[in-house]
ZADRENVO-408970 format. One line per field, with one value per residue: x, y, z of N, C-alpha, C, O in turn. Coordinates in nm, 4 decimals. Layout:
<nodes>
n.x (X	...)
n.y (Y	...)
n.z (Z	...)
ca.x (X	...)
ca.y (Y	...)
ca.z (Z	...)
c.x (X	...)
c.y (Y	...)
c.z (Z	...)
o.x (X	...)
o.y (Y	...)
o.z (Z	...)
</nodes>
This chain:
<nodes>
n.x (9.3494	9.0835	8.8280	8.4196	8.3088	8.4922	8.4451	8.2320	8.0283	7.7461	7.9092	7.7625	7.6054	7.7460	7.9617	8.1207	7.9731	7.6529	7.5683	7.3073	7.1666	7.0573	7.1757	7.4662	7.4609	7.4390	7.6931	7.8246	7.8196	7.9358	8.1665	8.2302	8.2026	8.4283	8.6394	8.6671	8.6325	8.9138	9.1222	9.1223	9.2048	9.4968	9.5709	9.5872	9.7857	10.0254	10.0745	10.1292	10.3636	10.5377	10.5719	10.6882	10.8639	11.0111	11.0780	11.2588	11.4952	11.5587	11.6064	11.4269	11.2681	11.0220	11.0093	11.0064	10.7266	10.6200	10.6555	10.5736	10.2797	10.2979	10.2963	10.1471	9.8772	9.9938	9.9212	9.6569	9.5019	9.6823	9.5071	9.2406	9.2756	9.3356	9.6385	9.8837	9.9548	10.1977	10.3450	10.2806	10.3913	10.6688	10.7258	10.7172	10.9102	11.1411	11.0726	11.1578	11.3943	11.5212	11.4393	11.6446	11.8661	11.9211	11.8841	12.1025	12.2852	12.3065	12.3517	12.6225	12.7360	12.6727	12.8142	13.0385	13.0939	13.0690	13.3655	13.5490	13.4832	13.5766)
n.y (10.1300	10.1550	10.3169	10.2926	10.5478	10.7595	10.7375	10.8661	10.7291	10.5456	10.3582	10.1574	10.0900	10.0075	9.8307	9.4627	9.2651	9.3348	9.4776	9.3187	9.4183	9.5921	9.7159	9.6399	9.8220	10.0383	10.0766	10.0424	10.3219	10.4353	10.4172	10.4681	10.7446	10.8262	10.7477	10.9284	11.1517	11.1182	11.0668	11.3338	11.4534	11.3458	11.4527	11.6984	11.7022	11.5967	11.8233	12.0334	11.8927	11.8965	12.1780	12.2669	12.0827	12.1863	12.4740	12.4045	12.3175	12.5250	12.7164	12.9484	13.2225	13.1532	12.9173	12.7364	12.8528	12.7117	12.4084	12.3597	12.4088	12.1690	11.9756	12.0358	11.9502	11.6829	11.6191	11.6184	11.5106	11.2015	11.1745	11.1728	10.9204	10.9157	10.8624	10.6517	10.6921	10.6609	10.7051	10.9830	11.0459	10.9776	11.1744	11.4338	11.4432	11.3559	11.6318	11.8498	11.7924	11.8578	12.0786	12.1505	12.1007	12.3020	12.4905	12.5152	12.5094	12.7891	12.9233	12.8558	12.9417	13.1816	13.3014	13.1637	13.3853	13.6244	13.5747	13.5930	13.8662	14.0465)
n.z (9.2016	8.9776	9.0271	9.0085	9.0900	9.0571	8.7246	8.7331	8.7217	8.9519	9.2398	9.3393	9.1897	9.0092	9.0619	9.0316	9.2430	9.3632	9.6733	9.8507	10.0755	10.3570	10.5235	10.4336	10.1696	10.3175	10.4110	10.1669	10.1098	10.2709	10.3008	10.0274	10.0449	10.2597	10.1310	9.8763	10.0425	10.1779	9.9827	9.9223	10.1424	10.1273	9.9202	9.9443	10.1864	10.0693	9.8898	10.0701	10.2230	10.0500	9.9332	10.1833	10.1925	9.9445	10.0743	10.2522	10.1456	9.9802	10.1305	10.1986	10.4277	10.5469	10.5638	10.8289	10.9020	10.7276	10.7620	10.9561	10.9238	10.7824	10.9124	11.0858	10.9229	10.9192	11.1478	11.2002	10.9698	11.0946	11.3182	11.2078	11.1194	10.8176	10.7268	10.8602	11.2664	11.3015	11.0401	11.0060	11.2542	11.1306	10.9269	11.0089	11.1483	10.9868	10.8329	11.0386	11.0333	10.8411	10.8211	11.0508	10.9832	10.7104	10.8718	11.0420	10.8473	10.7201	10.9116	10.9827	10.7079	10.7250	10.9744	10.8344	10.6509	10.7946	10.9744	10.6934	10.5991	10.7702)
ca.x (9.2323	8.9633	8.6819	8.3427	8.2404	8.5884	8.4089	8.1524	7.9200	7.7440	7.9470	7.7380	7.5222	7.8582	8.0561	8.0127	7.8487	7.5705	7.4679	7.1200	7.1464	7.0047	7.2934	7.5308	7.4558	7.4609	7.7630	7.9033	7.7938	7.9829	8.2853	8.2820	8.1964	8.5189	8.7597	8.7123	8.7924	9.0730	9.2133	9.1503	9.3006	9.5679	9.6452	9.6409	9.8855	10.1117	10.1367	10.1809	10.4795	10.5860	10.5909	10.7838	11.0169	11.1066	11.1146	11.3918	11.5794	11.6185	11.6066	11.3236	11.2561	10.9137	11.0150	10.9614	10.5512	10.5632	10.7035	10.4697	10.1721	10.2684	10.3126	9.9287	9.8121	10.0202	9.8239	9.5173	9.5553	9.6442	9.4286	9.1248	9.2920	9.3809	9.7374	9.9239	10.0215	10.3692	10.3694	10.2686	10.5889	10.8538	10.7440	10.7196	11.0426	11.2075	11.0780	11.2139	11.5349	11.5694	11.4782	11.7446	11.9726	11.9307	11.9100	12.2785	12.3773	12.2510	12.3991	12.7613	12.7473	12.6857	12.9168	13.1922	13.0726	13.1676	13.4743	13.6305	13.5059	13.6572)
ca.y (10.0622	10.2778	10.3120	10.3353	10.6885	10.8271	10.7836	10.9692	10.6142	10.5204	10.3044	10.0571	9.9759	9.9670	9.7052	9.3436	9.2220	9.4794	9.4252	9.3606	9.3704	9.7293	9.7874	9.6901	9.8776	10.2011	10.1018	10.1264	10.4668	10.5707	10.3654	10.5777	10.8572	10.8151	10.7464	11.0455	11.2868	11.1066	11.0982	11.4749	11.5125	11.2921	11.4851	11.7925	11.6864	11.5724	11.9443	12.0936	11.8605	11.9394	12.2845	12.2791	12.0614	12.3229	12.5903	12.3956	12.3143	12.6777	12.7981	13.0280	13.2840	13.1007	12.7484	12.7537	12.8119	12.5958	12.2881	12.3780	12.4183	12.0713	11.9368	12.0331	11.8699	11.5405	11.5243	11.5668	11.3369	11.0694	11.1333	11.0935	10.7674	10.9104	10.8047	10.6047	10.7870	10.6403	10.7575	11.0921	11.0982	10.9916	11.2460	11.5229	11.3744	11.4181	11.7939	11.9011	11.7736	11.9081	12.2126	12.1976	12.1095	12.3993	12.6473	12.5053	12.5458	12.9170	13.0485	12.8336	13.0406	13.3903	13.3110	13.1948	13.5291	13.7088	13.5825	13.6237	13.9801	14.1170)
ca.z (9.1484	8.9408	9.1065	8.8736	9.1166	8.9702	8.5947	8.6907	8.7647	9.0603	9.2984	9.3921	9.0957	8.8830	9.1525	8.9880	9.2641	9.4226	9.8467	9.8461	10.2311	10.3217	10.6121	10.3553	10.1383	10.3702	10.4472	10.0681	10.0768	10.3655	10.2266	9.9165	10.0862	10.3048	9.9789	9.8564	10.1376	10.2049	9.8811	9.8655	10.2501	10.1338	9.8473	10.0298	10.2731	9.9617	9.8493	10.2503	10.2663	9.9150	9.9689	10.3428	10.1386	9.8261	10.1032	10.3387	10.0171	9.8972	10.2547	10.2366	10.5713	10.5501	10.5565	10.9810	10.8853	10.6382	10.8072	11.1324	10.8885	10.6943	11.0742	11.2004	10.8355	10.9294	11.2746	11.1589	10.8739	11.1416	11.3816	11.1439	11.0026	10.6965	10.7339	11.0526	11.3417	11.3214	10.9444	11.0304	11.3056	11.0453	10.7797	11.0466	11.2086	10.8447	10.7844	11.1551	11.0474	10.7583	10.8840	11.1469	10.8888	10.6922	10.9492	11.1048	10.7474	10.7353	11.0498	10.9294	10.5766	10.7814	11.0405	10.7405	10.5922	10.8665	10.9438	10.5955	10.6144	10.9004)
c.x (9.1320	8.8361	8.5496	8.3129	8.3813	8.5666	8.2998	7.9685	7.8728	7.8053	7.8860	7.6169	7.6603	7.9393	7.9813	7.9077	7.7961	7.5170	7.3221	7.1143	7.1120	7.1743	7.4589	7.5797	7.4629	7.6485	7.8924	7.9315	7.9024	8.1056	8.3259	8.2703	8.3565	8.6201	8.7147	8.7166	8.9014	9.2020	9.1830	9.2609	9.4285	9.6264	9.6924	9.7856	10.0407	10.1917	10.1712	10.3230	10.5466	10.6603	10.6957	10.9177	11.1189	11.1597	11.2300	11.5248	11.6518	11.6236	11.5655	11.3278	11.1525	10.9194	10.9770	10.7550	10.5316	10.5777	10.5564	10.3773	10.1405	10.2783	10.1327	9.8704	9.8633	9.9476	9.7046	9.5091	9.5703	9.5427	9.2811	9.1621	9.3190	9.5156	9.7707	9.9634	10.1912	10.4414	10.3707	10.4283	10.7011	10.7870	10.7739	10.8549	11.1429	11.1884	11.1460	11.3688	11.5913	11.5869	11.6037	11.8397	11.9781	11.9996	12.0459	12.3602	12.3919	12.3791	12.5525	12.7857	12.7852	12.7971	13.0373	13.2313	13.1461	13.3494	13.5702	13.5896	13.5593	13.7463)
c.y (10.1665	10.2194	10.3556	10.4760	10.7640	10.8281	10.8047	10.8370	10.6157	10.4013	10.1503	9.9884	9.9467	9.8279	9.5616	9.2478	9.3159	9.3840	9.4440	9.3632	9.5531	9.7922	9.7729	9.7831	10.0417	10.1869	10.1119	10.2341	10.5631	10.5156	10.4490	10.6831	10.9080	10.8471	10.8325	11.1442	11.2310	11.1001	11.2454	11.5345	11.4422	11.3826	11.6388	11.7994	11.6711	11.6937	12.0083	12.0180	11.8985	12.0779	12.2986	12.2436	12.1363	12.4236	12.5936	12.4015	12.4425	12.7699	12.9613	13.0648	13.2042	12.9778	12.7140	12.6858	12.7195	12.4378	12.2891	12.3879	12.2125	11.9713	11.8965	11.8987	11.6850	11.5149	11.5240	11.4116	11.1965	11.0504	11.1269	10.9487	10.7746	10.8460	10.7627	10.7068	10.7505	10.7423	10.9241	11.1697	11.1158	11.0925	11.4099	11.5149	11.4379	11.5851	11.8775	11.8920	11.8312	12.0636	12.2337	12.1931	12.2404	12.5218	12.6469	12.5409	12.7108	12.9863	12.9834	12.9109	13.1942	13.3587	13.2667	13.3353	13.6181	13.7398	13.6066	13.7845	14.0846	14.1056)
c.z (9.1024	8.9573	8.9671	8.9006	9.0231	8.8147	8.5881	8.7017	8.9069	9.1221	9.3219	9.2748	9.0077	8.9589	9.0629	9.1107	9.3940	9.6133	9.7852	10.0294	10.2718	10.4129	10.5283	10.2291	10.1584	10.3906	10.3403	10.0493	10.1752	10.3067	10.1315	9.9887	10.1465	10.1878	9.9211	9.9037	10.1629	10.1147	9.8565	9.9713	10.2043	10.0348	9.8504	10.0857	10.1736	9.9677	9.9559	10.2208	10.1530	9.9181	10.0952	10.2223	10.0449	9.9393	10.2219	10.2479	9.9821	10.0041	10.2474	10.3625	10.5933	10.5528	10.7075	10.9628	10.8432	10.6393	10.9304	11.0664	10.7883	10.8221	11.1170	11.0628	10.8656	11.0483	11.2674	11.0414	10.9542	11.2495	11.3465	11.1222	10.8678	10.6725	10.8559	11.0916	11.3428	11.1405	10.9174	11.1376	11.2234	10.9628	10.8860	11.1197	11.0859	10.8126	10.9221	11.1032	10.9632	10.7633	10.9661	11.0612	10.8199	10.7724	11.0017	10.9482	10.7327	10.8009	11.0206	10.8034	10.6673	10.8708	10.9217	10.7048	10.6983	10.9066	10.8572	10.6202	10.7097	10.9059)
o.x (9.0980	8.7709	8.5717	8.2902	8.3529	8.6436	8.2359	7.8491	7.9415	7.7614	7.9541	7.5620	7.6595	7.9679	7.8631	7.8056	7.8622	7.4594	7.2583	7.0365	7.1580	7.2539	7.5499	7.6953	7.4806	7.7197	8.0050	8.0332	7.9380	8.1598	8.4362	8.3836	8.4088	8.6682	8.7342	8.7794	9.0000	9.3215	9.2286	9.3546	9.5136	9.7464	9.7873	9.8767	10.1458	10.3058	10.2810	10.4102	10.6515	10.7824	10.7985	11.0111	11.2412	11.2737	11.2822	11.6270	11.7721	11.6424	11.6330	11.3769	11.1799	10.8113	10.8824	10.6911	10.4508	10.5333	10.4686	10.2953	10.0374	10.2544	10.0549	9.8331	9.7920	9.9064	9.6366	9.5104	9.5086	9.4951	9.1996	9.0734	9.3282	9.5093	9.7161	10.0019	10.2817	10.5410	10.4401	10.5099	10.7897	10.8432	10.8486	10.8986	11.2052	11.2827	11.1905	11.4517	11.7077	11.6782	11.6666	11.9115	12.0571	12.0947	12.1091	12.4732	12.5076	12.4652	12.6333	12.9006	12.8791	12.9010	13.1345	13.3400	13.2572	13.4248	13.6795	13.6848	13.5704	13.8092)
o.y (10.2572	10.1219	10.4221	10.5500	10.8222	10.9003	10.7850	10.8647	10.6771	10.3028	10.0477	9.8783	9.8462	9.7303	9.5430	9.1842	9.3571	9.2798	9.5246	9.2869	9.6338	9.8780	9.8544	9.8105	10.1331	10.2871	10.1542	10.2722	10.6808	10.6061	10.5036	10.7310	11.0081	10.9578	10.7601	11.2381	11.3041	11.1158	11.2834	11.6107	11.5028	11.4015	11.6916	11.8734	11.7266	11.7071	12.0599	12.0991	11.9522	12.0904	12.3603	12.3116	12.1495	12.4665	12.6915	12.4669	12.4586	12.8898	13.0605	12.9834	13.1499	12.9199	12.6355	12.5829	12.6359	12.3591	12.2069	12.3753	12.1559	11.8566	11.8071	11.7855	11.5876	11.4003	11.4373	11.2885	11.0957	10.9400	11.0857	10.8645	10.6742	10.7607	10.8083	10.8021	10.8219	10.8138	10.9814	11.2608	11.2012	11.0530	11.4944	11.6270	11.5438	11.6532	11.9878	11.9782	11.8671	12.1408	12.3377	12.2931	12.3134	12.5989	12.7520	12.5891	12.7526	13.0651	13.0747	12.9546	13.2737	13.4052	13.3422	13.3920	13.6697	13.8359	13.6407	13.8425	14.2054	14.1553)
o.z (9.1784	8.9199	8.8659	8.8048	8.9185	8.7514	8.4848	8.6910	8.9885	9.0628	9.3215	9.2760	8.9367	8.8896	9.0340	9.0845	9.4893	9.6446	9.7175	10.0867	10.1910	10.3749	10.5438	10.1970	10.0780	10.3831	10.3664	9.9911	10.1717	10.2431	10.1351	9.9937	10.0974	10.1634	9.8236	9.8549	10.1716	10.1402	9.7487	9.9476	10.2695	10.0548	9.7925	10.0487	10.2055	10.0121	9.9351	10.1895	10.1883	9.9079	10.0672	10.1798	10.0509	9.9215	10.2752	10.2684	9.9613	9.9835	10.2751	10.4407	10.7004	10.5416	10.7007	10.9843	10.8838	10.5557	10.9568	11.1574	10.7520	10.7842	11.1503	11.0934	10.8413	11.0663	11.3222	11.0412	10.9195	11.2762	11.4291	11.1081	10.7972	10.5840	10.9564	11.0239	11.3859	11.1299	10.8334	11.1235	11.2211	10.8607	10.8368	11.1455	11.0933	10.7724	10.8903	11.1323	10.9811	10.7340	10.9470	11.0582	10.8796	10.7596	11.0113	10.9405	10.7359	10.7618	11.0369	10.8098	10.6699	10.8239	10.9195	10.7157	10.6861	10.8913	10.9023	10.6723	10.6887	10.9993)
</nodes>
């Protein structure tokens, strides 16, 4: 939904119909205020998991940090309320695994490796 603060309007005189109530009106403010850190933490978190994910994929040495750094961003994230805490498990649930996947693939490559060379 496009918001009028996203073109650069004010929020609450642009809405068609305006609070005249004073506490509602504070409480547009914190409303918008809210929606857009969380669409910035949200879109943060996007690129953290983004990133983990290219660097299990191509099994990067750095994929470890980068799962455990897109990890801390999923628990913050839910424990503001930016996203659920159950939503925050499965995505960090999914990058653990993938990690493990990898890394069993890893150490099966070097250990094939070895064996053919010897």
């Amino acid at each position: 939904m496009a918001h009028a603060a996203d073109r650069g309007g004010n929020a609450l005189v642009d809405w068609p119909a305006v609070a005249n109530i004073k506490s509602q009106k504070k409480r547009n403010l914190q409303n918008e205020r809210r929606r857009v850190r969380n669409r910035s933490v949200r879109s943060a978190l996007k690129t953290a998991v983004k990133k983990a994910d290219l660097a299990v994929e191509t099994g990067e040495g750095e994929a470890t940090s980068l799962v455990r750094d897109a990890s801390r961003s999923l628990d913050k994230a839910a424990s503001r309320g930016v996203i659920h805490k159950r939503t925050a498990a499965r995505r960090k649930s999914r990058l653990a695994r993938g990690l493990a996947r990898s890394a069993s693939q890893a150490s099966g490559a070097e250990a094939g490796s070895q064996a053919s060379g010897s």
